[in-house]
C-alpha positions in Angstrom: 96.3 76.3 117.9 95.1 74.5 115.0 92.9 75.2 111.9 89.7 73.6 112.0 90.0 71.0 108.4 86.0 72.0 107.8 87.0 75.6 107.8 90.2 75.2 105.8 88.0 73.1 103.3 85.6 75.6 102.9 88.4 78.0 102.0 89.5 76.2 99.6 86.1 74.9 98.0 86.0 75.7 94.1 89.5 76.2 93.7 90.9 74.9 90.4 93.8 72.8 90.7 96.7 72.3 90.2 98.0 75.6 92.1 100.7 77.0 94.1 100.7 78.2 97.3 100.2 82.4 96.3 97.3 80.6 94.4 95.6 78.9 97.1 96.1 81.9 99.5 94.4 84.3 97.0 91.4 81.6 96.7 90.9 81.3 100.4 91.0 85.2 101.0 88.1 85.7 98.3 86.4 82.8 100.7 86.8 85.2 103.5 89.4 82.7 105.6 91.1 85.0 108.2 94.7 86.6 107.3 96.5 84.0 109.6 95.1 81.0 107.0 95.5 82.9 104.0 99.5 83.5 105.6 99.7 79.9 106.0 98.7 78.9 102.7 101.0 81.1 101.0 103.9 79.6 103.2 103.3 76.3 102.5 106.3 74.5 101.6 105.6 72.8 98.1 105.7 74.4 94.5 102.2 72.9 93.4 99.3 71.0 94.8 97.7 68.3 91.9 94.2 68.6 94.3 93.3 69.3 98.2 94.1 66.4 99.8 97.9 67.6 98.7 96.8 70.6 100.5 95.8 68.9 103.9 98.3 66.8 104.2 100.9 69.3 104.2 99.1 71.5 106.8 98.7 68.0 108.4 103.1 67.5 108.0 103.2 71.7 109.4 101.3 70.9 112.7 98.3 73.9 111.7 95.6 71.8 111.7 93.1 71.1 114.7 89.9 69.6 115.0 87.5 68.2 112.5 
């Protein structure tokens, strides 16, 4: 199962970076993203992302995301 990289996007959209994981999370649960991405975001294994292509690729390097 993989997260769809439109939907993770528009979880993320408007978020101000640079953030941490907890920070990300929170923004994608006010977006209304399911608990699983919001649990994934939180997880991720970096201390700050500079913008969200940092964000993608490290879903990308975790195997989470799917289609397009």
């Amino acid at each position: 199962m993989g997260y769809d990289v439109t939907q993770v996007q528009k979880s993320l959209a408007g978020f101000r970076y640079p953030g941490g994981p907890q920070e990300l999370a929170d923004h994608a649960g006010s977006q209304g993203a399911d608990q699983q991405l919001v649990d994934t975001l939180k997880g991720l294994d970096k201390q700050q992302f500079d913008g969200p292509n940092a964000v993608m690729e490290q879903l990308s390097k975790s195997g989470v995301l799917g289609g397009s």
